[in-house]
KOLDO-784459 format. One record per residue (C-alpha): x, y, z; residue in one letter. Coordinates in steps of 0.5 Angstrom, whole numbers, plus 500, padded with zeros to 3 digits. Layout:
# residues N
XYZA;...
***
This chain:
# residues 724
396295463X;395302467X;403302469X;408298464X;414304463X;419300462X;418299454X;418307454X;423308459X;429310453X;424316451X;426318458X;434318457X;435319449X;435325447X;429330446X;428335441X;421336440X;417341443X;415341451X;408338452X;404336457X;402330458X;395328460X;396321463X;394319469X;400318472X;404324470X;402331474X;405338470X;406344470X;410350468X;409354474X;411351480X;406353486X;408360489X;407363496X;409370495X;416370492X;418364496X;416357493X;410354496X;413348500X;407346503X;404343496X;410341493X;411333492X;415328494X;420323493X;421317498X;422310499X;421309507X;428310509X;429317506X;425323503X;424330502X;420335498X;422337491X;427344492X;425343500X;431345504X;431338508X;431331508X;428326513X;430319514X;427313517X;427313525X;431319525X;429323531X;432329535X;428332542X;426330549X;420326550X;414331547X;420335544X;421329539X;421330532X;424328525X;431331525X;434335519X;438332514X;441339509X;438337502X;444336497X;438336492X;436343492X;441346487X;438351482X;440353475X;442359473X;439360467X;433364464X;429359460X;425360455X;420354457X;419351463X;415344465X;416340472X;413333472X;411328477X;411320475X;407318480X;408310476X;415311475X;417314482X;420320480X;420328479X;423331473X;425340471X;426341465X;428347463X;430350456X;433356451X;435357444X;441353446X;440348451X;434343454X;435341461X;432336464X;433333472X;430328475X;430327483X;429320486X;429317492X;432309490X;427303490X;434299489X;438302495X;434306499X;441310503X;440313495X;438320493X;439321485X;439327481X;440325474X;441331469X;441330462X;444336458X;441336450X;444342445X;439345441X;444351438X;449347433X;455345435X;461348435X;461352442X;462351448X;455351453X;456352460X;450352464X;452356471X;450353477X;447355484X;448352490X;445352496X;450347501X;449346507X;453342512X;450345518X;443343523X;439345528X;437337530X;445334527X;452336529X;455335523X;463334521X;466334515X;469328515X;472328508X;472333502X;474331494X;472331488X;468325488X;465326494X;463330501X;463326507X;459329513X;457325520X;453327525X;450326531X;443328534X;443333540X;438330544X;435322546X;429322545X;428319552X;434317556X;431310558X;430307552X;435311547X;441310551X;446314545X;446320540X;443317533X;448317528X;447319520X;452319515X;451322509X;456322503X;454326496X;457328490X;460335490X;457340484X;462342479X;464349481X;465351474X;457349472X;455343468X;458343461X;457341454X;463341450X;464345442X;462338438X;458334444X;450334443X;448331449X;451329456X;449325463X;451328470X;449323476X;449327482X;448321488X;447322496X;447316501X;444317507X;444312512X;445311521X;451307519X;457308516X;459303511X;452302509X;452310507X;458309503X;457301499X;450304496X;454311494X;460307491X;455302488X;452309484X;458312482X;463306480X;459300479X;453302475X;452307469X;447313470X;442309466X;441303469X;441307476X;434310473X;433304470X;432299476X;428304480X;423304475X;424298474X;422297482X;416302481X;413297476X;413291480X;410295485X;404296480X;404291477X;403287485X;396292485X;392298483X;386300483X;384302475X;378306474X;374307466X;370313465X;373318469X;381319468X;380325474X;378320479X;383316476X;389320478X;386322484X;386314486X;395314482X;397320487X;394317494X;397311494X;404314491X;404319496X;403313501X;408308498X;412313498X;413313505X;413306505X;420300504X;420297498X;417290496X;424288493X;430292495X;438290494X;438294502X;439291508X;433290512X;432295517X;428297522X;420302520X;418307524X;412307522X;408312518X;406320520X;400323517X;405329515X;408322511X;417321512X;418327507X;415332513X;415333521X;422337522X;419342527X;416341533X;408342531X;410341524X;405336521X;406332528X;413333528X;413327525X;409322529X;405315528X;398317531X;393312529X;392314524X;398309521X;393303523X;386306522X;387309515X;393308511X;393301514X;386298511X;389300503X;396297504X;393290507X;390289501X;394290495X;401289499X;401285506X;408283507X;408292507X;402292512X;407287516X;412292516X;407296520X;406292525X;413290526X;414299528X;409297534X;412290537X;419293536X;417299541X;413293544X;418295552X;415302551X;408300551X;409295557X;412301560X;407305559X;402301561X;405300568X;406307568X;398308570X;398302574X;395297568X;398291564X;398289559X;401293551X;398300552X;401304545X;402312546X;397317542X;404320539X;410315537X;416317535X;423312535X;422309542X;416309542X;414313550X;409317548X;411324545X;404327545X;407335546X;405339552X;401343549X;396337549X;396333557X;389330554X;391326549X;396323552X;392321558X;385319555X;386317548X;388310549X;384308544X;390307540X;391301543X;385297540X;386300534X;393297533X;389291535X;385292530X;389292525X;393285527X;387282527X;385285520X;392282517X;391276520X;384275517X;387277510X;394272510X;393268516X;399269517X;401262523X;409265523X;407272525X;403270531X;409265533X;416267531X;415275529X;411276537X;405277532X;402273538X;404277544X;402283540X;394281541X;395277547X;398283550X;394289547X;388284550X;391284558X;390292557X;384292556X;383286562X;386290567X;383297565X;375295565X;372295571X;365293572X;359297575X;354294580X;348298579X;349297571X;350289571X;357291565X;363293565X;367300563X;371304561X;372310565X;376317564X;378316556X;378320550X;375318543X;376319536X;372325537X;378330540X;373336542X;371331548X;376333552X;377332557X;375326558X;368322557X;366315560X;364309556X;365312549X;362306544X;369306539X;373305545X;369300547X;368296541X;376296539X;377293546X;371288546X;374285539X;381286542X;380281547X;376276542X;381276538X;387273543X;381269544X;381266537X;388266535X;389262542X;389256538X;395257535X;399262540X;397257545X;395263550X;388262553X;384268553X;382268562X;374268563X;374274566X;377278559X;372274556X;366277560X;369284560X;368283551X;361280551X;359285557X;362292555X;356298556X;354302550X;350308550X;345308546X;339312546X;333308547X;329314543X;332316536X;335309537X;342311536X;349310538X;351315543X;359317543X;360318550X;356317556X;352324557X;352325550X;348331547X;345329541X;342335539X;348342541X;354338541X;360339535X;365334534X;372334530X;371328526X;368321524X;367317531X;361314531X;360313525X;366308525X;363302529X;359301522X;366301518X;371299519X;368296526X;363292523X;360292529X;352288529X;347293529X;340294524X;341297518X;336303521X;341304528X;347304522X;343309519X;341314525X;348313527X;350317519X;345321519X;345324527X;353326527X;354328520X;351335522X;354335529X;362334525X;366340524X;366343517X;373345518X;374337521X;379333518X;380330510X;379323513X;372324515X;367324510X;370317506X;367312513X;360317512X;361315505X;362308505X;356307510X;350310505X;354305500X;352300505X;345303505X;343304498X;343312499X;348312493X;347320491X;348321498X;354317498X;357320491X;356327495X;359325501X;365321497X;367328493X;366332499X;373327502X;378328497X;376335491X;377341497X;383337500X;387335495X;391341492X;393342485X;398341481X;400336484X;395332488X;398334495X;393332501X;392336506X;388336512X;383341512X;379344506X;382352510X;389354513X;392347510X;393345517X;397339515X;400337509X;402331505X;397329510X;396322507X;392320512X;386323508X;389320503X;388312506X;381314508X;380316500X;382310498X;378305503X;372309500X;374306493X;376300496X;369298501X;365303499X;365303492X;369296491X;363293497X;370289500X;369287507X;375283510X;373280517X;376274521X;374268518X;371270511X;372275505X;366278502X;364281497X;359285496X;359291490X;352296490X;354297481X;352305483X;360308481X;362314483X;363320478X;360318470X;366311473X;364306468X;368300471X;372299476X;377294476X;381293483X;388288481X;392284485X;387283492X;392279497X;387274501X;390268504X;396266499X;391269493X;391274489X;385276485X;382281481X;375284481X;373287476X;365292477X;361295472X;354296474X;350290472X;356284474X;361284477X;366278477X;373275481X;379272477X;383267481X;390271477X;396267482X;397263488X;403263493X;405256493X;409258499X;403261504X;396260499X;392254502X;385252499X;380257498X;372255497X;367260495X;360261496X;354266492X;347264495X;346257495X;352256489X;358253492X;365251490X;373251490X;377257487X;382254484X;388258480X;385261474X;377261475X;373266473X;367267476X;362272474X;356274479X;350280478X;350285482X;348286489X;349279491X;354277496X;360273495X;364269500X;371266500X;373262506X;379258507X;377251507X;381249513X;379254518X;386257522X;383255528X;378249526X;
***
């Protein structure tokens, strides 16, 4: 298997004396020079480390924490937290290496000279998530018999222009600091300041030592951050007086391991490619809670297209904010390799539930009306720089329903819809759409009037945009189906509005029209709009229309558009059998936007614009997983579909660990068959599947391997509709 690290793990922590080399391992990114701007450190496209409840970018002077915000409304934005990990040696080495292990979570600097080999590893706990760690290893290269010291910089900072600080206590063992943010987000819905506690080990002003005789020492150098207060300090105690530094390591590995083990994409013939699929999802799990953790559950606040290690000024990568981009992009991935993290994402939304009630009544609708920009209270903190947004991309709202109906497609999941306001989220987001379509006499259908699509250049508004339309029409359709369990009926009226919605569409080239009034010929667009009702829609429509649709507006995007683009065009002409096309647009999604060395996304080919942006990192890897993959998940079927053209001299692609309905399978494609292997079942929430490939048919039971040629469709259903 591609990820087992455990049984290396004492190459990590025993004693290194050969000579530094890098490593060609897909999961492992080096290099001996870090990226430079100038004389400075290029923070822009250095990794990161995070664990859902804290992050930050190696070396950076900040750390972000989960649901830490400070500013009013619009001016809302992560808050600050002084690193305690940007420390530096004082050495001049004679050899340097800096190495991301994207399979074991963590980011190593090794340094060395004549007499001494560093080596730090920064990681953000999987076991405790209040945990930051440096762990140091000192090795002596010269013989013994003398004393090394090894000076230390420190850079301390107690100070924040988001946070005022006090120093609660200073020792040897540790420093305490509390603070306090200096703005509500919105006084309605945040009532007090925010709390954050931070304790953390104090560097030895002396440096770090080695004594005459001694030929290695470990140094632990932990900070636990959390909003409340003795939650911050169990997890510090528990670091420094209940475990050994290695068992620290250890268990966080440990943790990364199981993460992998539950699923990963492996790819044979093109390691490239591979480690571009390692990095993406590292990048987004990151910013993600752990599947097991020793921590206390706590509350999710969502995911930024910058990720949790970014967004601590105000325009900078979105300040931190959920967009759309949390359910349309990075959502579809997470579904079907890790669902009980897919949940967590949704609960950010049904939490800040009493924010989009509000903001519905706020432009006299009903119903869940989700703000553009998200931050901890979920009014909508869209920056004044951008009234447009705020106003008119609405669409949001149909996405977050798409993204409950996807996760109800892929787990069936009754408790979620009944106990955890899963229902109330799909029923409420459908009475938006009831209350704010209205119908047009002359036409003989409904609409949605004065909306902002996908395609952000429309502004400032438009009537009738397909996209908008289509996430409304299966918003309502699924509160309809769901009804049987939620025990909610969907009104007649709803139901007229989702079978009667009005779609532009041009007789003439017989293609979808963005808007009403679109100009198909001497009209640019920001980014995949259109294109989207194909996938991840799946809206019916002939294979000509699909294809008019990707051939008309690939041309009209904008070539400094952002990354996320090009995927959904690719995956379209996968679908379509045009596989040089798709290769073409497939590389054109992620080669000029992932930044060396270490596999950093950012959102535009030029000007970087936003960075760690793993946005294009989630429309990536749905091109591996629908496109190239040829998974579709839809309501009440799972089905599978793969084309055999891989992409990029790719021999076989084996997708480990796909979560269906209690299930877990795993496909494996080459370019003459392709075959499913029933690898577990959950006999908590797994229920009886059947299959079905042309006129074949069958249970799949627990340990079946089927092999079916390809380009011929495979269909999964649970035996027991959820809603017979």
């Amino acid at each position: 298997m591609l990820f087992f690290l455990l049984l290396i793990l004492s190459a990590f922590i025993l004693i290194q004396t050969a000579p530094i080399e890098q490593s060609e391992s897909t999961t492992i990114f080096s290099t001996d020079k870090l990226p430079s701007n100038g004389s400075s450190l290029d923070y822009r496209i250095l990794p990161y480390i995070g664990n859902g409840h804290v992050a930050t970018v190696v070396f950076s002077d900040f750390i972000y924490m989960n649901g830490l915000y400070n500013g009013e409304n619009g001016t809302s934005h992560r808050a600050r937290i002084p690193s305690t990990l940007n420390w530096q040696f004082k050495i001049n080495p004679s050899s340097s290496l800096y190495t991301l292990n994207v399979s074991s979570g963590f980011f190593i600097e090794t340094l060395e000279n004549d007499e001494i080999r560093i080596e730090r590893y920064l990681l953000a706990s999987q076991e405790y998530t209040e945990l930051l760690i440096a762990y140091v290893v000192l090795t002596r290269l010269a013989p013994t018999g003398r004393k090394i010291v090894v000076p230390v910089e420190v850079n301390e900072q107690m100070t924040s222009i988001d946070i005022d600080f006090t120093v609660e206590t200073r020792n040897n063992e540790h420093v305490l600091l509390s603070g306090k943010t200096r703005q509500v987000e919105n006084s309605q819905f945040q009532k007090e300041l925010l709390s954050v506690f931070v304790y953390y080990t104090p560097l030895p002003v002396e440096g770090l030592e080695l004594d005459s005789e001694e030929t290695n020492r470990t140094y632990l150098f932990v900070t636990s951050i959390d909003e409340i207060k003795s939650r911050a300090k169990q997890s510090f105690d528990y670091a420094t007086n209940e475990r050994q530094p290695h068992e620290i390591l250890l268990s966080h590995v440990s943790r990364w391991n199981d993460i992998w083990s539950n699923g990963y994409v492996e790819v044979t013939g093109n390691d490239e490619l591979q480690k571009q699929i390692n990095s993406a999802f590292y990048y987004i799990l990151s910013s993600l809670p752990p599947l097991s953790t020793r921590s206390e559950h706590k509350q999710f606040y969502g995911l930024s297209p910058g990720s949790l290690s970014r967004g601590g000024l105000l325009g900078e990568d979105y300040g931190g904010h959920s967009f759309w981009d949390t359910e349309t992009w990075m959502f579809p991935s997470v579904l079907l390799f890790y669902p009980t993290l897919a949940k967590e994402i949704l609960s950010y939304r049904i939490a800040l539930r009493d924010s989009a009630v509000d903001n519905a009544r706020l432009f006299g609708y009903e119903g869940w009306r989700f703000p553009w920009e998200s931050a901890r209270t979920g009014v909508d903190v869209t920056p004044d720089c951008c009234p447009e947004v705020r106003l008119y991309q609405m669409h949001i709202t149909g996405d977050i329903a798409f993204a409950a109906r996807q996760y109800i497609a892929a787990t069936g999941n009754r408790d979620w819809l009944l106990n955890e306001l899963g229902g109330e989220l799909i029923y409420e987001t459908a009475r938006f759409w009831g209350s704010r379509a209205v119908y047009n006499n002359e036409k003989q259908q409904y609409e949605i009037l004065t909306v902002l699509p996908p395609d952000e250049d429309a502004q400032p508004f438009k009537n009738n945009s397909v996209f908008t339309n289509a996430v409304a029409s299966l918003s309502i359709l699924l509160a309809d189906s769901v009804s049987c369990i939620t025990n909610k009926k969907t009104p007649q009226s709803w139901l007229d509005i989702a079978s009667n919605l009005h779609f532009p569409f041009d007789n003439l080239t017989q293609t979808h029209l963005e808007y009403e009034g679109f100009d198909l010929k001497n009209t640019t667009i920001k980014q995949a709009d259109v294109v989207l009702l194909g996938f991840p829609i799946m809206w019916p429509m002939s294979d000509q229309v699909r294809r008019n649709d990707l051939l008309v507006y690939e041309p009209l995007t904008r070539d400094d558009g952002p990354a996320m683009t090009w995927s959904m065009h690719s995956i379209g002409f996968i679908e379509l059998g045009d596989f040089d096309k798709a290769e073409q647009l497939f590389r054109r999604s992620y080669e000029t936007y992932v930044r060396p060395p270490f596999n950093v996304w950012t959102e535009a080919k030029s000007g970087v614009g936003a960075v760690n942006f793993i946005t294009g990192a989630g429309g990536f890897l749905q091109a591996i997983l629908f496109g190239y993959g040829g998974i579709r998940l839809k309501l009440d079927q799972l089905e599978f579909k793969p084309r055999g053209h891989l992409p990029n001299q790719v021999t076989k692609l084996i997708f480990h660990g796909l979560k269906y309905q209690g299930t877990t399978i795993d496909l494996t494609i080459d370019n003459k068959v392709y075959e499913i292997f029933v690898r577990a079942q959950n006999s908590n929430d797994s229920v009886p599947l059947t299959y079905k490939h042309g006129e074949h048919h069958g249970s799949l039971k627990l340990n079946d391997r089927l092999s079916f040629s390809i380009d011929s469709q495979l269909i999964i259903r649970r035996s027991v509709p959820l809603c017979p």
